[in-house]
N, C-alpha and C positions, 0 to 999 in steps of 0.2 A: 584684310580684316583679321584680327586677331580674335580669338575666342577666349573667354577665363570665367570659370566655373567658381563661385567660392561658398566656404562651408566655416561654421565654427563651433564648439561648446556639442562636441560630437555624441552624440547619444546612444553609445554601446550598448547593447545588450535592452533596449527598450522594446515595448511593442510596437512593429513598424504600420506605421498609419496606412490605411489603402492595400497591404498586401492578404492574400488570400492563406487560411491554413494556420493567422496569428504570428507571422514569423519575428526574429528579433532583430535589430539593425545588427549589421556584421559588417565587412567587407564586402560583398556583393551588393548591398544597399547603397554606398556609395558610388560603388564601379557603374550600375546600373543607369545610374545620374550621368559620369563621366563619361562613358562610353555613345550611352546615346546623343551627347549634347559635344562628343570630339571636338573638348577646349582645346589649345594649346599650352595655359597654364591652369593651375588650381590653385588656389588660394585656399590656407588654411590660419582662421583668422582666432588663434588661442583655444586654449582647453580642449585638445584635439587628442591629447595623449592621457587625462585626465580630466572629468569633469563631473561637474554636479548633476548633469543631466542623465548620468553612466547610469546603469546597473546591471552590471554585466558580471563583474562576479570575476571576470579575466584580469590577466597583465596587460591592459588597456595601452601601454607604453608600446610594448611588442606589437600586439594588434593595428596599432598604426605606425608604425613603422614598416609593417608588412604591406598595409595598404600604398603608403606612400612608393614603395620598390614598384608595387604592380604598376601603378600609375606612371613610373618611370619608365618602365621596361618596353610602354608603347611610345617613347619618346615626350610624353609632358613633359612640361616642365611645371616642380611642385614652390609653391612661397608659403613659408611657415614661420609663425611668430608665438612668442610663447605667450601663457597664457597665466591669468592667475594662481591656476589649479594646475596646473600643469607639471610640477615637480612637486606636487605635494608629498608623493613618497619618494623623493629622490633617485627620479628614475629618468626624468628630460634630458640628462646627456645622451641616452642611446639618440635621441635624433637629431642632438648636432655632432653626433658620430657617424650617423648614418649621412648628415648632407654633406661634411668632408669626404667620402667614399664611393659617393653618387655625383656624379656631376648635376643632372638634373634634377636634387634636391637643392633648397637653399634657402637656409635658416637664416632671417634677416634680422633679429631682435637688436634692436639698437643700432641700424645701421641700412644705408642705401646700397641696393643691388640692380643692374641692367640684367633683363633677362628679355630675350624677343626683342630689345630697342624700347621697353617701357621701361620705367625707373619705378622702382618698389623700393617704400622706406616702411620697415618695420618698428614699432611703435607698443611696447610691451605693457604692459598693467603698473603703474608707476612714474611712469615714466613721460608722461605727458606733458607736463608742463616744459620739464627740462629741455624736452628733445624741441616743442613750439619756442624756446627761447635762443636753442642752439643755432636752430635750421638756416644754412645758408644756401644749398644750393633746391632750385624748384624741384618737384618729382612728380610723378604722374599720379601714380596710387600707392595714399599709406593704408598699410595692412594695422591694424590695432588689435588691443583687446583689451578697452576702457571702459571703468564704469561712468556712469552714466552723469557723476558731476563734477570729470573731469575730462570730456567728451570736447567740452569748448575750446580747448587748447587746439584740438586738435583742429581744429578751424583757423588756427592761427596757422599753421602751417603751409607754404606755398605749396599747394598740390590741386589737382584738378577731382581728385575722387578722393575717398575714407571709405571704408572697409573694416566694420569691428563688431566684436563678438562680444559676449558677456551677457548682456539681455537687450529687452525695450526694441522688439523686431521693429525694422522702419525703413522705407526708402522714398526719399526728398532731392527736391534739390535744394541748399541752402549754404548762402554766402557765397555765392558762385561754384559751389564744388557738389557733385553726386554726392550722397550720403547714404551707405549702406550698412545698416545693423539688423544681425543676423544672431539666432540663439536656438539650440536645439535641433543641428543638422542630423540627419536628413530630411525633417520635417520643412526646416529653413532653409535655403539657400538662393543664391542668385546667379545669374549667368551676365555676363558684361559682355559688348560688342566694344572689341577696341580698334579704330583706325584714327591714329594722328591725337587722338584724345578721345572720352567716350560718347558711343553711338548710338546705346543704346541699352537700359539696363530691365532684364526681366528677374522680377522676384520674385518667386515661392514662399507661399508660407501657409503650407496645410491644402487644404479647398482652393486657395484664395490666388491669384495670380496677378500680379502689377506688373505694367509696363510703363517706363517712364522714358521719356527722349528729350534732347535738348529744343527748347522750343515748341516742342509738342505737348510739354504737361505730363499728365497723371491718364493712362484708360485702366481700368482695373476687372475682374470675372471673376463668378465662384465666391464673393463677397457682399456681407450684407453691409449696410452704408458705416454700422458703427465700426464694425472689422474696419472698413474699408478708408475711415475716419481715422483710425488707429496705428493703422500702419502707414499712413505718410502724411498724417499728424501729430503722431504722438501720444500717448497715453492721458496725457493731464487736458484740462481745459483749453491750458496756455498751449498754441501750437509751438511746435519744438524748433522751429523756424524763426519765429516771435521770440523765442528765448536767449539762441544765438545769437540773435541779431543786437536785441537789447546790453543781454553782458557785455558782448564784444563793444558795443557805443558808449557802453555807463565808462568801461576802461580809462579812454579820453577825457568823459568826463568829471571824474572824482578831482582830480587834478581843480578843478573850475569850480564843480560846487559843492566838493567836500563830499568822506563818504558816507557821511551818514544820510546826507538828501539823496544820494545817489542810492542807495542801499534801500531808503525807506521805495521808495519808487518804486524799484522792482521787485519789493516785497508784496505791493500795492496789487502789481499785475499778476501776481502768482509764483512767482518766482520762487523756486524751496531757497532759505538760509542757507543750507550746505552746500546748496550748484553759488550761488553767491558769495560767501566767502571762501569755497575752492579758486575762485577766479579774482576777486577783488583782495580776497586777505579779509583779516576776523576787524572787527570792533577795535580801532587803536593801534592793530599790529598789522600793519598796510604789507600784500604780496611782498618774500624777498625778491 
């Protein structure tokens, strides 16, 4: 059994939830997670070296980069993908200089890596569609850091799990694949059991605790039923399940009944216009 801890949209310098004295998330905030929970990899799913969630006032870039070495130096192995924000000040090469230098870092943006015998395709903020059009060979887990109405693609993609950062916390199972979205580490994160494919995935988020297994569903703790509706549901009315499911069908059928019936329909069920035409293409001007 493999173990993989993942985190994204890192929250430097905030106040850390649960600890005593009011402390701020650092480095030791993270290790605290890693160390107790002795993954074999970590996952770092965007905005890990910059982020909206920061206020820390540091060179946020350095500070995890320092993280990532610790995490190395026990033997992890680290997966990082960039993130929206993440070179906002031109600073995200120090860590695909730091995973050239490390063996046991490995900066996947745009590209499939073997690490432990899992296959990690990294899957950058942009880059969604492209990389769900390119994909030929399967993988097991892509790492992302998609917004939220361009998250469908990534369903296109042969992979057994998704992992992504940005917002909209949630873990499902949906389209046959894990689905894990994570925002606000170390508040959020999750922990994956990996043997042969996954076994098992436990998610954090604040009080709240889900466990989710193949076959076994949803047990959830520490959560009241909305929370608990929200995070492997979805935010909106429409379940987020319901949503993928639908885009991904209307796909086929605009072809048959044109898209404006196709469009109107899922407009019908809730569907926002902009996860609609990210996926179907605008009014007239059909996906290239």
């Amino acid at each position: 059994m493999t173990g993989i801890i993942a985190f994204s949209d890192l929250a430097w310098g905030t106040r850390e939830r649960g600890l005593p004295g009011g402390g701020r998330v650092g480095i030791a905030s993270f290790m605290r997670i890693v160390d107790e929970a002795d993954p074999a990899i970590v996952i770092f799913a965007g905005d890990a070296a910059y982020d909206r969630c920061s206020r820390s006032g540091l060179d946020e870039t350095e500070v995890f980069v320092d993280l990532l070495r610790d995490i190395a130096a026990a033997g992890r192995h680290c997966i990082v993908v960039e993130g929206n924000n993440d070179n906002a000040r031109g600073t995200y090469d120090r860590v695909r200089e730091a995973a050239e230098a490390i063996p046991f870092l490995h900066e996947v943006s745009g590209k499939a890596e073997i690490v432990r015998g899992i296959r990690f395709l990294g899957v950058p903020t942009g880059k969604e569609r492209r990389m769900a059009r390119s994909a030929e060979e399967p993988v097991d887990i892509v790492v992302a850091h998609a917004p939220l109405a361009d998250r469908v693609w990534l369903f296109d993609l042969p992979a057994a799990c998704i992992v992504t950062g940005h917002y909209g916390m949630m873990v499902a199972g949906i389209a046959g694949k894990a689905y894990v979205a994570l925002d606000c580490s170390p508040a959020s994160y999750a922990a994956i059991e990996w043997e042969g494919g996954w076994r098992r995935i436990a998610y954090v988020a604040g009080a709240c605790r889900i466990s989710l297994s193949p076959g076994e569903g949803v047990a959830a703790t520490g959560c009241d039923a909305e929370e608990r509706r929200r995070l492997t549901g979805g935010p909106g009315e429409l379940p987020y399940r319901a949503e993928i499911e639908a885009l991904r069908q209307a796909k086929d059928e605009v072809a048959v009944l044109g898209r404006e019936e196709v469009a109107g329909r899922l407009l019908a069920m809730g569907i926002k216009k902009t996860h609609i035409e990210r996926y179907l293409g605008r009014q007239g001007r059909p996906e290239p």
